[in-house]
Structures are given as structure tokens and as C-alpha cells.
C-alpha positions as CSV (number, residue, x, y, z in Angstrom):
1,X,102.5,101.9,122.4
2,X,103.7,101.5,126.3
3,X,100.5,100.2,126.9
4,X,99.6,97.9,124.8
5,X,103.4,96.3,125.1
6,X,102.8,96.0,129.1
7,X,99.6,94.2,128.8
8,X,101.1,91.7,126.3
9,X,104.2,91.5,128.8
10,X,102.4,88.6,131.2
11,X,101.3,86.4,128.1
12,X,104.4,86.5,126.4
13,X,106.7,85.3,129.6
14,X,104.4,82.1,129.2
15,X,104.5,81.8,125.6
16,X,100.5,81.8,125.5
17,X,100.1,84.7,122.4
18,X,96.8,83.4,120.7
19,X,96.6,85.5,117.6
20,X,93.0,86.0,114.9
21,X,94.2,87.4,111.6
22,X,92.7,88.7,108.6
23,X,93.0,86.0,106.0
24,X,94.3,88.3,103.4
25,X,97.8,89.5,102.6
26,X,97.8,92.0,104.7
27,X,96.5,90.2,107.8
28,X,98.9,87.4,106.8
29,X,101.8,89.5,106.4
30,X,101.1,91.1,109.8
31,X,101.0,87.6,111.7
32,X,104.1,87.3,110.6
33,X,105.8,90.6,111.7
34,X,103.8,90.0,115.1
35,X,106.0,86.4,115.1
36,X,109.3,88.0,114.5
37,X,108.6,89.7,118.0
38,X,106.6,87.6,120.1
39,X,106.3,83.7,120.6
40,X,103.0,83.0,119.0
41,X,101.5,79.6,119.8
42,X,98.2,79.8,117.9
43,X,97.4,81.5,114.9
44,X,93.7,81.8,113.6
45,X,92.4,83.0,110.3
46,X,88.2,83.1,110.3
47,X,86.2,82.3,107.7
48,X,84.2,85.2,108.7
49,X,85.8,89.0,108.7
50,X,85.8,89.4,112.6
51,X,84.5,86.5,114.1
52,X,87.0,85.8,116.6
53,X,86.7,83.8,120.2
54,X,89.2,84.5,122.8
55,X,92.1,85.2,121.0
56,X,94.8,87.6,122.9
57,X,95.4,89.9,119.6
58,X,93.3,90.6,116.9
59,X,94.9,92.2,113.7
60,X,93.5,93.5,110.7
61,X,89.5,93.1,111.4
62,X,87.0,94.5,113.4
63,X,85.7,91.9,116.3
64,X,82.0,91.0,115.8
65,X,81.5,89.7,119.2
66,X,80.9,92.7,121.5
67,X,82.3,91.2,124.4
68,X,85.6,90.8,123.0
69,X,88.3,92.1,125.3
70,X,91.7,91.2,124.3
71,X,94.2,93.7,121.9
72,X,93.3,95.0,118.4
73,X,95.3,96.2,115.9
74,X,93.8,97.1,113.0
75,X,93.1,100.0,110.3
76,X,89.3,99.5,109.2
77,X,87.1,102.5,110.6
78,X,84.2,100.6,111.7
79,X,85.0,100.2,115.5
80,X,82.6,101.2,118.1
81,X,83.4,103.8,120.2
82,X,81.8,101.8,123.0
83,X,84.2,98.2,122.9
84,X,85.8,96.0,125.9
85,X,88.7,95.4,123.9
86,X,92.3,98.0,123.5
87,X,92.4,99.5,120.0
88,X,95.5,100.2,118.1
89,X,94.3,101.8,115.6
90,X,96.3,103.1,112.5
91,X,95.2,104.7,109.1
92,X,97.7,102.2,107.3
93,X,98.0,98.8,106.3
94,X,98.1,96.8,110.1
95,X,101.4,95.5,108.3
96,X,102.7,99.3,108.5
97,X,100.7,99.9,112.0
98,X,102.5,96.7,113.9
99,X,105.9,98.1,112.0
100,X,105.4,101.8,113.7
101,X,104.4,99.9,116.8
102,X,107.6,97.9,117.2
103,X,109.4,99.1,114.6
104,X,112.7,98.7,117.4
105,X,112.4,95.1,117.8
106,X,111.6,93.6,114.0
107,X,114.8,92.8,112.3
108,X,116.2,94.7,109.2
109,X,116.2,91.5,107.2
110,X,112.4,91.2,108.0
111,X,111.2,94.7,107.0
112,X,110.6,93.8,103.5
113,X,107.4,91.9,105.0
114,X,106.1,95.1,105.6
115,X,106.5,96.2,101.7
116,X,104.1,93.1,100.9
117,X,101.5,93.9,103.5
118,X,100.9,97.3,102.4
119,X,100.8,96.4,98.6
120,X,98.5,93.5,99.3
121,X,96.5,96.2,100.7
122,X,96.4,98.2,97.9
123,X,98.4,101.2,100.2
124,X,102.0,100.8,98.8
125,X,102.3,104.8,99.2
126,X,102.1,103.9,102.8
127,X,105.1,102.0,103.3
128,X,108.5,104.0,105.3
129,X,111.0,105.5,103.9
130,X,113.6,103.9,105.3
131,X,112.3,100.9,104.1
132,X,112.6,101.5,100.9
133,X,116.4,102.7,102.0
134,X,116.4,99.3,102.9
135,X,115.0,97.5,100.4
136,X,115.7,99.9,97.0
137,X,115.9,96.5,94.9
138,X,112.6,95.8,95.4
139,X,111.7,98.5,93.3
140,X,113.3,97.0,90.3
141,X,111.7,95.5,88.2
142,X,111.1,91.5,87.0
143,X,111.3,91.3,83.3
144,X,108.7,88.4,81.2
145,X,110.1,87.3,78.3
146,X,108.0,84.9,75.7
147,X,108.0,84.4,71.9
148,X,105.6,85.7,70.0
149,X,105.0,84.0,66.1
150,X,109.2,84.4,66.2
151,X,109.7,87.3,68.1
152,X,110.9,88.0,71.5
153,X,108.7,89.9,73.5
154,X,109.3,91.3,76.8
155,X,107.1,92.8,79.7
156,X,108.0,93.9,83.3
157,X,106.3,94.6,87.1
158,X,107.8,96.4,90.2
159,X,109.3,93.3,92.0
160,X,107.5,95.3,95.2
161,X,104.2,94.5,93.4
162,X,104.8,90.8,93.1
163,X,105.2,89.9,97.1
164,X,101.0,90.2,97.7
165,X,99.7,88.3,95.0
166,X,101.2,84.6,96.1
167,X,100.2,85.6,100.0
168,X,96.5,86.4,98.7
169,X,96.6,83.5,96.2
170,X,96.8,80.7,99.6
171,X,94.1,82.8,101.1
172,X,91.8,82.8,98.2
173,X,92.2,78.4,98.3
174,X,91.8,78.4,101.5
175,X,95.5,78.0,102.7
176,X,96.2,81.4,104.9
177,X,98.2,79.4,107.9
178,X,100.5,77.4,105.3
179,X,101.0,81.0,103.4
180,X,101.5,82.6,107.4
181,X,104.1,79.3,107.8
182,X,106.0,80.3,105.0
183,X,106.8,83.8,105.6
184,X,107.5,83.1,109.1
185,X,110.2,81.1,108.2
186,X,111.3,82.6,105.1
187,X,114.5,84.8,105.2
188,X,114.2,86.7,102.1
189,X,111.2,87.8,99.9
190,X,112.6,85.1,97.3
191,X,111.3,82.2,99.2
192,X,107.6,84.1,98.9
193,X,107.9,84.2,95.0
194,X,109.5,80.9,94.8
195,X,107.9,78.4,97.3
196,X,106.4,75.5,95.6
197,X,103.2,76.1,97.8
198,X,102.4,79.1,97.1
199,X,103.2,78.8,92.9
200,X,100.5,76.0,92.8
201,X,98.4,78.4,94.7
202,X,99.0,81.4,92.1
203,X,98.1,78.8,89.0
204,X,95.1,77.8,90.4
205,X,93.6,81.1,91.4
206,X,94.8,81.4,87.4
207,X,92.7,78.9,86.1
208,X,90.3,80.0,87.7
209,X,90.0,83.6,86.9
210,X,90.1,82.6,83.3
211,X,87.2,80.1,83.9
212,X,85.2,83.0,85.3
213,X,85.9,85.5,82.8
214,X,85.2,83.2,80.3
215,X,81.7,81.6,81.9
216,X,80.6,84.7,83.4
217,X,79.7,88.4,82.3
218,X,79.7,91.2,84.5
219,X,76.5,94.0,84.2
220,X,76.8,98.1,83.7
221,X,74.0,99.2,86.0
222,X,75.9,102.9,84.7
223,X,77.3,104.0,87.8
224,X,78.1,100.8,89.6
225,X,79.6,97.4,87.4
226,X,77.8,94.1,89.0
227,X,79.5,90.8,88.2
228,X,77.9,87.6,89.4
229,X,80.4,84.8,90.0
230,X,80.1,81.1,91.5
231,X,83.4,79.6,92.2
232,X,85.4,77.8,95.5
233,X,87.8,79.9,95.3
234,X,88.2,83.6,96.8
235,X,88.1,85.4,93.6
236,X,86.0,87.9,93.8
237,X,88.6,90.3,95.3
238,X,90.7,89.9,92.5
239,X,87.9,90.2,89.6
240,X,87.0,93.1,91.1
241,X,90.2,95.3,91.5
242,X,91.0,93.8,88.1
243,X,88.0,95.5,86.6
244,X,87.9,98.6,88.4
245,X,91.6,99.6,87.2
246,X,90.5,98.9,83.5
247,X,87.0,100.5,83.6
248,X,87.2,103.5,86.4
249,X,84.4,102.4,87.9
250,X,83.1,101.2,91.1
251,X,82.8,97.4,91.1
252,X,80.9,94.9,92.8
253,X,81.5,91.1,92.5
254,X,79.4,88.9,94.4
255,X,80.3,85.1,94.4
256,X,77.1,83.0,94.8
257,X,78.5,79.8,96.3
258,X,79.8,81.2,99.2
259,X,77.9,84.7,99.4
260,X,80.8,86.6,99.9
261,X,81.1,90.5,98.1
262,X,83.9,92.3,97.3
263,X,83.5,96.0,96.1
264,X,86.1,98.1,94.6
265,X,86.0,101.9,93.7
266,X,85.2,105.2,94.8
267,X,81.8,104.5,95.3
268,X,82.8,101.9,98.0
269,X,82.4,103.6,101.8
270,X,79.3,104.9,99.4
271,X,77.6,101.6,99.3
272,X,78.6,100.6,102.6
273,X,76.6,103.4,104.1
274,X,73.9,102.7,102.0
275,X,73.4,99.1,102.0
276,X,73.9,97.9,105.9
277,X,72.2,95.1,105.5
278,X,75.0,93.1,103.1
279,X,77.1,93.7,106.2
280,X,79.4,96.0,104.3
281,X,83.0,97.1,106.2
282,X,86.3,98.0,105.0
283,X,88.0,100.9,103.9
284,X,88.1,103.5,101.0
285,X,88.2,102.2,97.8
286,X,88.2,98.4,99.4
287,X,84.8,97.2,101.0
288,X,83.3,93.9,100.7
289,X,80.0,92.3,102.4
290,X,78.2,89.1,102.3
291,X,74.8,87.6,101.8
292,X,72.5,86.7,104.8
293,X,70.7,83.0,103.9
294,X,67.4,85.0,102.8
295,X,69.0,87.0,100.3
296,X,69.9,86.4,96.5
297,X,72.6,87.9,93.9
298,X,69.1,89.1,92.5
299,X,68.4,91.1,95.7
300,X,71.5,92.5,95.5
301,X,71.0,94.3,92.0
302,X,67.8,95.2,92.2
303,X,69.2,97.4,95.5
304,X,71.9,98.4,93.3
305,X,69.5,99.8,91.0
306,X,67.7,101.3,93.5
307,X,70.2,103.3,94.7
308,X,71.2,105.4,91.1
């Protein structure tokens, strides 16, 4: 931790932190911690998992480009033992990793960041203690309430559990850096589940999850569920942790607009050692992959198949 604080010292006299984040809650959530410490003058969230340039810090991906040599903090698995670049490397959400890094400098009244960066991750067993000493409201819970043919009907969620979704809803429209603008300057978690921004965000991933599951079906290959979607939006994330909770089952959703494949399940680190060439990289129980220009959602299953 000495370290990698000393080598950040010279950039952050002159205000020139350049930071590539992982455009996912996590990722987002991190940026933000990193900002309550250190000026940041550019943020960056790629298109593509890991393609940075020259940024100073990387956090939550794996750099593509092997000449990368600036400061990664991350928690995927897949780094190279042989790399230019300093690795910080955690088995936790990077939210949880940058709090045990600099745990001494982040406020208290910005701690409940980390609680939202480590559920968005699907690793909310992974968040301190004394955060929770903290922040014990968050584990409350926010009540529903609607009326049902003239009864009152009421359902509930872990307040905790509510902080990822409108963080991951920007992302999936393509609006990580307004979501990253928000928390930075939000002083409680209220202003995440209440900005305007980010509700219009939330309905439209909405609308369109119910568009896909009603214009699309997903396949039982037996061990592995396939679901072929087509959409603008970064859904497939979502459909697939969505369907794995409900079924059990390992779950691969491929999105054939954009090529992009999210797999959820036991079966995940599984199919990312088995299938290198969808580019596969992640974590267990979270992977996801991508297409190359010569391959098809058809490729895809057929390999599936191949494979059981």
C-alpha cells in the first residue's frame, strides 16, 4: 500500500490523476471512492473491458494492451504474471479493495459507496464490518405498496440491495461518467436512488427488459441456458443473473447487436477456460465475453453444445 501511494504522490501534487474504470457498478462506484481521495481530472470508462491508453490508474479490468505501465487495481484473476504495470490486486470487489487500500483517508459519510460497489458486484458478503456499524440502516428494508383488485399489497428489498441497480442502469444506456458525476457529488446514498438521471435510466433498462422477455426466448441446451438477445441497451448482464437465480443454472446471454456475452453460474470460470476464443474473463459465477466479426450467436451454441 506504501508503494503504490508513493508513486501516485508526484501526479497528485499536479492534479494530473487520469483514471480507466470499469463501466459497471462496481467500477463506477470505485471512481468515486478514488475521487474522495485524489484530484481526478479525467475519468474514462471503455467500451471495451480493458482497453485502456495511458491512463495513470486502472480499476476494475484487466489492461489489454501489454505495454501498459501505469497502477492497477483490480480483482479479476486474469492478469499476467509477466506485466509493465503495478497490480493491486484484491479478491473483493475493487470498491472493497480501494476502501482496505485507503480506508484512513475516505470519509465516514462516504463509506456507504462501498456497500453499493460490492452489491453491484454481486459480493455484498464482502463488504466490512464496520461498515455496516456505520451504515446499519441500510440494511432495512424499502417497503412497495400497490393495489391489487382492492386490496393493499405490500412487498420489500434490503435498502443495501437497491444502491447498484441505478449505477448499472446509466451504464447499461451508455451513461457511466454522468452515473460516476453523480455519486461524486452526492452526500448520501438518497441522491443515488432519487436523482432524476438515474430514475429515467432504471425505466428505460425496464422497458426494455420487458421488450426482451417478451420478443425473445431463451434455449435449455441441459446443462448451460442460451438466450439470444438484440437490443442497444446493456442488458444482457441483467437477463442473465435474472435467470440464473430463478433456474439454478449457468446462463449465457449473448446480445447480437453489439456482440457482447454475459454468463452467469457455476459453470462460468468453466466456460471461460473452455471457450478462449469468445475472449471470456471475469470471475466466479460472473464472466462475460464478446464476439469477434467472423463469429455468429449460431457459432456460439453450436460450441455450447459441443462442450456437454
Amino acid at each position: 500500500m506504501r508503494y503504490y501511494i508513493k508513486e501516485l504522490e508526484p501526479d497528485i501534487k499536479l492534479g494530473k490523476i487520469r483514471v480507466s474504470s470499469h463501466s459497471d457498478a462496481d467500477g463506477v462506484y470505485s471512481t468515486s471512492l478514488l475521487a474522495t481521495i485524489f484530484p481526478i481530472e479525467e475519468v474514462v470508462f471503455p467500451d471495451v473491458f480493458g482497453e485502456v491508453l495511458d491512463e495513470d490508474v486502472v480499476l476494475d479490468q484487466v489492461p489489454i494492451k501489454p505495454s501498459y505501465s501505469g497502477i492497477v487495481i483490480d480483482h479479476h484473476p486474469q492478469h499476467l504474471e509477466r506485466r509493465k504495470y503495478t497490480l493491486v490486486l484484491g479478491d473483493s470487489p475493487t470498491s472493497v479493495v480501494v476502501y482496505d487500500l485507503f480506508k484512513d483517508k475516505i470519509k465516514k459519510e462516504d463509506l456507504w459507496k462501498v456497500i453499493g460497489g460490492a452489491v453491484g458486484d454481486g459480493q455484498g458478503e464482502t463488504i466490512p464490518g464496520e461498515i455496516w456499524d456505520m451504515y446499519p440502516e441500510l440494511l432495512e428494508r424499502y417497503c412497495y405498496t400497490r393495489e391489487y383488485y382492492g386490496e393493499l399489497k405490500i412487498s420489500s428489498i434490503p435498502l443495501y440491495m437497491l444502491l447498484s441497480s441505478p449505477i448499472n442502469s446509466a451504464c447499461r444506456v451508455g451513461q457511466p461518467y454522468i452515473a460516476y458525476k453523480i455519486l461524486k457529488n452526492a452526500t448520501s446514498y438518497w441522491n443515488v436512488l432519487e436523482d432524476p438521471a438515474l430514475v429515467a435510466a432504471r425505466k428505460r433498462t425496464d422497458e426494455e427488459r420487458k421488450k426482451m422477455l417478451s420478443d425473445t426466448h431463451p434455449i435449455d441446451l441441459g446443462k448451460v441456458i442460451v438466450w439470444k438477445i438484440s437490443s442497444d441497451v446493456k442488458i444482457e448482464s441483467g437477463l442473465a443473473r435474472e435467470l440464473e437465480e430463478k433456474e439454478r443454472k449457468t446462463v449465457v446471454v449473448v446480445n447480437e447487436k453489439t456482440g457482447k456475452i454475459s454468463i452467469r453460474g457455476i459453470l462460468a470460470l468453466y466456460l471461460k477456460e473452455k471457450m478462449p476464443q469468445y475472449y471470456i474473463g471475469g470471475h466466479p459465477g460472473f464472466t462475460g465475453g464478446s464476439l469477434s466479426k467472423d463469429q455468429k450467436v449460431e457459432d456460439l451454441i453450436k460450441d455450447l453444445r459441443k462442450l456437454f
